[in-house]
Structures are given as structure tokens and as C-alpha cells.
C-alpha positions in Angstrom: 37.4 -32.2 -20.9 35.4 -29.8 -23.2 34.6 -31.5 -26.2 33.6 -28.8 -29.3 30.5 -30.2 -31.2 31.5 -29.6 -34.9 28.1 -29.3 -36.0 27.4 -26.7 -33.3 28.0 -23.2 -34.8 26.1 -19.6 -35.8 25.7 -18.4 -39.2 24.5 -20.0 -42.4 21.8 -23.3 -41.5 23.1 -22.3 -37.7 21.5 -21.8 -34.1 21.4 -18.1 -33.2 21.5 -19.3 -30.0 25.0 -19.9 -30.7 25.8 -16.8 -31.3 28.1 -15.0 -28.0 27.1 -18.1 -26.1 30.3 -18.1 -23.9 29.6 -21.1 -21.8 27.1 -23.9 -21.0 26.5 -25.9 -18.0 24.0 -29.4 -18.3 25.0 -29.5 -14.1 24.1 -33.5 -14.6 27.4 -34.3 -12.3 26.5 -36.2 -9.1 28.8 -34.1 -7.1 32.6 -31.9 -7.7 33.2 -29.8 -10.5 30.4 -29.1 -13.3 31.7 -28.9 -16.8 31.4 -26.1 -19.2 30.0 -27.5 -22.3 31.7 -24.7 -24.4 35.0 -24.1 -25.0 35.7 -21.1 -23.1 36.6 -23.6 -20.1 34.6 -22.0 -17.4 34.5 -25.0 -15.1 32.3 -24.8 -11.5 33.8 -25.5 -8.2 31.7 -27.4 -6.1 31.9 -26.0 -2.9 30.3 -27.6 0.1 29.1 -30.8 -2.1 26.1 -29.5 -4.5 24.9 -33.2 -5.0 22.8 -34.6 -7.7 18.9 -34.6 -8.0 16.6 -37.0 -10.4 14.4 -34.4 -10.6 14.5 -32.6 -13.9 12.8 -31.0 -16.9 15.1 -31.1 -19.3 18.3 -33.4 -19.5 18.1 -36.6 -17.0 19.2 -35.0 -13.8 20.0 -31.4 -12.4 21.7 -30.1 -9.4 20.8 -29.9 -5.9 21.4 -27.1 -3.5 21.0 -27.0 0.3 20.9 -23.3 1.5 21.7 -24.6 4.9 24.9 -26.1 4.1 26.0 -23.0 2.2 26.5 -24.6 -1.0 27.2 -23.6 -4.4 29.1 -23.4 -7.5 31.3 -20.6 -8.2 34.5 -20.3 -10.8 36.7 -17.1 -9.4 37.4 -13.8 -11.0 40.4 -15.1 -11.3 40.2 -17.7 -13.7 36.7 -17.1 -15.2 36.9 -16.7 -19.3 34.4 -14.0 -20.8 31.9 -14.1 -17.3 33.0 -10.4 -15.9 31.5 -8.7 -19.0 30.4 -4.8 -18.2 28.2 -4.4 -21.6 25.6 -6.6 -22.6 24.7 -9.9 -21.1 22.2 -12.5 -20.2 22.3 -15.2 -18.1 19.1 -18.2 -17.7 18.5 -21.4 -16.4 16.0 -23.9 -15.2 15.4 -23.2 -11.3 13.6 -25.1 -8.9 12.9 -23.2 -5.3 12.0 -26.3 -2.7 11.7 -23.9 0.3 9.5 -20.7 0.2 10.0 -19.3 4.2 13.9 -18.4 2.9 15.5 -15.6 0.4 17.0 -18.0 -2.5 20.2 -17.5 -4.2 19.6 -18.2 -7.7 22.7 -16.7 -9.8 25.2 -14.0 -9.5 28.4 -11.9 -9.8 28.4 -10.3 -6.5 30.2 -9.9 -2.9 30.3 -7.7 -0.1 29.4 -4.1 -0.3 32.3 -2.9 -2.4 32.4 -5.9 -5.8 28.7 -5.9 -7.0 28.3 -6.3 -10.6 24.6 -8.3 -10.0 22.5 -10.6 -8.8 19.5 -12.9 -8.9 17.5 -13.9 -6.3 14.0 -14.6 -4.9 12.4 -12.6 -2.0 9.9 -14.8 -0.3 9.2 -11.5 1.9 7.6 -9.8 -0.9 7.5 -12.5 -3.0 9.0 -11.8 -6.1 12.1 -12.3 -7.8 14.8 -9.5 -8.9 18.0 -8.9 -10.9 20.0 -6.4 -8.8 22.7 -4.5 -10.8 25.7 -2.1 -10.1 27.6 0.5 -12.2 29.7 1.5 -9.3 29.9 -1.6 -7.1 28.2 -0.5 -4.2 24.8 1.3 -5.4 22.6 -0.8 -7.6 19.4 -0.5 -9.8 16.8 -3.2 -9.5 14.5 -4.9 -11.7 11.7 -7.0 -10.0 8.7 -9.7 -11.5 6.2 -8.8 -8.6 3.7 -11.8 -6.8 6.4 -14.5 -7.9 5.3 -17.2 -5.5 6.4 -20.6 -6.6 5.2 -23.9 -6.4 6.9 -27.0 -5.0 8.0 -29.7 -7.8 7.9 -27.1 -10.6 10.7 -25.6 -12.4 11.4 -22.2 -13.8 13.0 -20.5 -16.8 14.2 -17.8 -14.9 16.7 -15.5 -17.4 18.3 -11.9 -16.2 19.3 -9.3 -19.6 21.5 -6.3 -19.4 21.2 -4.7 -23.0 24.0 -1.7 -23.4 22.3 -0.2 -26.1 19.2 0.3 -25.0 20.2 0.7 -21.3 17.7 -1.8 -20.3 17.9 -4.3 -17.4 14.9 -7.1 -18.0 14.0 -10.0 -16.1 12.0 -12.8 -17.7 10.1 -15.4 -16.5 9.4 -19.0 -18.1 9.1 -16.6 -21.8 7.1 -14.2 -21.1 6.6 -10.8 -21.3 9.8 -9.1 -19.5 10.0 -6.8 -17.0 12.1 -3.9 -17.5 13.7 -0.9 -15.9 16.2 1.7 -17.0 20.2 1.0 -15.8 23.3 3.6 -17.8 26.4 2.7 -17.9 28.7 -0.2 -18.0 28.4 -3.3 -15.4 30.8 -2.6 -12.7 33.9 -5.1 -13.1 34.0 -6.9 -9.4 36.8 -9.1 -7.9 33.4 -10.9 -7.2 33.3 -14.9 -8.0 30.6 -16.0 -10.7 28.1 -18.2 -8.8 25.2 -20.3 -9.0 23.4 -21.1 -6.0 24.3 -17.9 -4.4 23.1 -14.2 -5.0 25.9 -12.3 -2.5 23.4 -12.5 0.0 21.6 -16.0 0.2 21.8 -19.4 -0.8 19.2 -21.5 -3.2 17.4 -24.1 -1.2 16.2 -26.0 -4.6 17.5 -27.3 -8.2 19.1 -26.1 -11.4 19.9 -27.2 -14.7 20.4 -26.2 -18.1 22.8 -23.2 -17.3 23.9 -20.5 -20.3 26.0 -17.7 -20.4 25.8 -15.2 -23.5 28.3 -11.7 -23.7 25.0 -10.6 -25.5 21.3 -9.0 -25.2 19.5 -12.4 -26.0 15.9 -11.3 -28.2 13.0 -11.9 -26.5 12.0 -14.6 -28.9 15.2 -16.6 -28.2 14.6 -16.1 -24.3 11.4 -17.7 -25.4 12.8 -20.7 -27.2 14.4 -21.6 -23.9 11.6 -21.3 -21.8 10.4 -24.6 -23.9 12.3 -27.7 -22.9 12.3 -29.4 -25.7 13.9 -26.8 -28.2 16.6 -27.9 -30.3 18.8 -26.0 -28.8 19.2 -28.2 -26.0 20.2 -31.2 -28.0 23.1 -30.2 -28.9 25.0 -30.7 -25.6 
């Protein structure tokens, strides 16, 4: 059930933060379907049991993801509310990579070789991490935070920004500075599910929490506010 907080909304004495924020996820569930805080209704499938990890940073628990079982959470095209945008987005969450040898999954709209819209992931090859993204489907410009290697029993604000009208991809680390590169034209609108977990070519091997979904270029400074645990933004769910 999605319960609306009343004393959640933008605008006068309001979170900007509110503002486009189409859904939500705390992913605090031991196991089955994660709730969308927000009222859009996006609800996760839980495919191949994501279970439940004390480990956290900033409710009391997160979820856990085993690459090797193939796990995720996904909602399909199909039923998704406001997630298959093709203008301006941004998507971050609290990540937590437990395996370095592997390519992790961390977030994406993507499948195949035909229904790529993007995708999130970390490289352990190079290291880094990058936001992949596609106009047509099947070619994609990338966007990369170089010498990413990450340490065990830490977690990362890890947040991906498409902004139409400045036709700038960005990937931003834990607040920082972004990094950037040029992408025209609108997202491509795949058949693909929206996952977390899962990149459209590897699974995470690690934890999440603290999942959110805007239709909108977040500003740096909110993409800052965050990548600090203890904002008040978080207390409202």
C-alpha cells in the first residue's frame, strides 16, 4: 500500500527535492516486492529472492544482491508509471559493491541489442563506473568517473543525470564534482524492464538502499544533499 505523506509536497516551506520525484524506494523488505514510497505505484518484483542486509547507511536495512544467482528488482515496461521518460532524468541511490573481480549491475533501463534506453554499471576491468545511454536503442554515448575502485563495507551515492536542455549526460559520485559528456536527442523509449541490480549486461554483487527516481535534471546542489545521509529529505519516508 502507498501511503501519501500529507506534509510531503514542493512549493511554498517545501522540499525541492520533491519536485518531479516520480517514485521512491527505502528497499528495507526482507525479501518479495519493494514498495514505492510515492504514489505513482511503481512497485519492484523480486526476482530470484533479493534478500535483506543489516548493513546500511541510511534507514535500518538495505537490500542484498547476489550476482551469482541473477537477482534483481525490475517493474516491466508494461506496467511502469512515469520510469520510460525520453527527456530529462536522474536516477541515485546508495550502492554498496561486495565483489571487485566482477562487472556490477548497478541500475538501468536496458536489454538486448535492440531496447537500450541506459544503464549504470561498474567496470572492475578499468575500474570505473559509467552511465551508458541510447537515442536509437542500439548505439549509445558513454559518460565514465575514471579510477573508481571501491572499498569493501562502504557505500556510495552513486546518481546518473540526463538534462534535455543542455544535452548533458553526468554521472556523480558521493556529491561531487560531475562528470560530463555531450548526448542530443531524446532517450530512446525501450520495451526494456526498469531494474535495479542489473545494468543489461551484469548483475550487482553488493547492497542498495535509498532508491529515487525524478522525470527531471536534479541541480547539482540537490545531488549534493543526497550524498549526505542524514538530510531531511530522507525523513520523510
Amino acid at each position: 500500500m502507498n501511503i501519501i505523506n500529507p506534509y510531503r509536497f514542493a512549493g511554498a516551506g517545501g522540499d525541492t527535492l520533491n519536485n518531479n520525484l516520480i517514485s521512491f524506494w527505502k528497499l528495507q523488505e526482507v525479501s518479495g516486492t519493494r514498495v514505492d514510497e510515492e504514489a505513482s505505484g511503481n512497485d519492484l518484483d523480486d526476482i530470484n529472492t533479493v534478500t535483506q542486509s543489516v548493513s546500511s547507511i541510511v534507514y535500518t536495512d538495505s537490500a542484498r544482491f547476489t550476482a551469482s544467482n541473477s537477482e534483481r528488482l525490475r517493474i516491466t515496461d508494461a506496467t511502469q508509471t512515469g520510469l520510460g521518460v525520453t527527456g530529462s532524468f536522474t536516477v541515485c541511490a546508495w550502492v554498496e559493491i561486495v565483489s571487485f573481480n566482477e562487472n556490477n549491475g548497478i541500475f538501468s533501463k536496458w536489454d538486448g541489442t535492440t531496447q537500450r534506453s541506459w544503464s549504470v554499471f561498474y567496470r572492475n576491468s578499468t575500474p570505473n563506473l559509467r552511465f551508458a545511454i541510447s537515442n536509437d536503442g542500439v548505439a549509445n554515448t558513454n559518460c565514465d568517473i575514471s579510477s573508481f575502485t571501491p572499498v569493501g563495507g562502504t557505500f556510495y551515492h552513486i546518481c546518473a543525470r540526463y538534462d534535455s536542455a543542455s544535452n548533458e549526460v553526468a554521472l556523480i559520485l558521493d556529491g561531487g564534482t560531475p562528470s560530463t559528456a555531450t548526448f542530443s536527442g531524446s532517450v530512446f523509449d525501450s520495451t526494456a524492464d526498469f531494474s535495479l541490480g542489473y545494468s543489461g549486461f551484469n548483475f550487482l554483487n553488493g547492497k542498495m538502499e535509498a532508491c529515487g527516481f525524478w522525470d527531471r535534471a536534479l541541480t547539482n546542489a540537490e545531488v549534493t544533499r543526497l550524498a549526505d545521509e542524514t538530510d531531511s529529505f530522507y525523513a520523510q519516508y
